[in-house]
C-alpha positions in Angstrom: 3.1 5.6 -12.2 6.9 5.9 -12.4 6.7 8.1 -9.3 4.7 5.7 -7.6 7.2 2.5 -8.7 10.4 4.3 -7.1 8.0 4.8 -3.7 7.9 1.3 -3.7 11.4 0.7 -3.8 12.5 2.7 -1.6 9.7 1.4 0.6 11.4 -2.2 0.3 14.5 -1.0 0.6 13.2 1.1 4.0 11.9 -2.0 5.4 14.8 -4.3 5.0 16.8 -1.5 7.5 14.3 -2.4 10.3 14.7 -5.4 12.9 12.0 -7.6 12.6 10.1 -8.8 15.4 8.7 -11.8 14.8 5.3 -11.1 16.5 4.6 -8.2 14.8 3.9 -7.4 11.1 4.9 -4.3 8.9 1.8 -3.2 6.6 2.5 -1.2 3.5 0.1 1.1 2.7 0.0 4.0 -0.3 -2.7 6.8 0.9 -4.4 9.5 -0.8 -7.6 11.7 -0.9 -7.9 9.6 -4.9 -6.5 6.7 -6.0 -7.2 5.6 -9.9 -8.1 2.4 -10.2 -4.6 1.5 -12.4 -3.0 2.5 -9.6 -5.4 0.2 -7.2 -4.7 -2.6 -9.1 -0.9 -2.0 -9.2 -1.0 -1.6 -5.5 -2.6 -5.1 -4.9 0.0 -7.0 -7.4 2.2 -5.4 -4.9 0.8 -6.3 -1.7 0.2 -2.7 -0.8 -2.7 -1.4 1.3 -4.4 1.4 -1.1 -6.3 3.9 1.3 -8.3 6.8 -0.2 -11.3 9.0 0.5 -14.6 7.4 -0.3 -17.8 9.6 0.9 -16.7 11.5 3.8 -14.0 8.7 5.2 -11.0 7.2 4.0 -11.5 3.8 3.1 -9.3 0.7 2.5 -9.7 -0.5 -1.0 -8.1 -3.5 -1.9 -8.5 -4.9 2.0 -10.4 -8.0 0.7 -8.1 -8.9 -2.6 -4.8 -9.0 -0.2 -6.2 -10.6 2.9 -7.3 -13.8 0.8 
C-alpha cells in the first residue's frame, strides 16, 4: 500500500505541472489485471478510477461510488 501511496503523490504532483484547460477534465485512474478490495476502497477515498480485469474484460470498479 506504501507503493501505491507514493503513486499517488507523484500523480498529484504530475498533474499540478499540466495547464489546465478549463473544458476538459484529467481522470486518475490506477489499473491492473487484480485490484484487492483494500486497495479499491483506498482508491475511491482518493478519487481514483480503479480498473481491473473482471471475466475476460477490464472493468471500472468504483465508477458508480465517484460519479455520485
Amino acid at each position: 500500500m506504501a507503493k501505491l501511496s507514493d503513486r499517488v503523490d507523484r500523480l498529484e504532483s504530475l498533474l499540478g505541472q499540466f495547464i489546465v484547460n478549463t473544458d476538459v477534465a484529467l481522470r486518475r485512474l490506477e489499473a491492473s489485471l487484480y485490484l484487492s478490495d483494500e486497495i479499491v476502497k483506498y482508491l475511491t477515498k482518493k478519487r481514483i478510477y480503479a480498473i481491473a480485469l473482471r471475466d475476460d474484460t477490464m472493468d471500472l470498479l468504483n465508477f458508480e461510488k465517484i460519479n455520485k
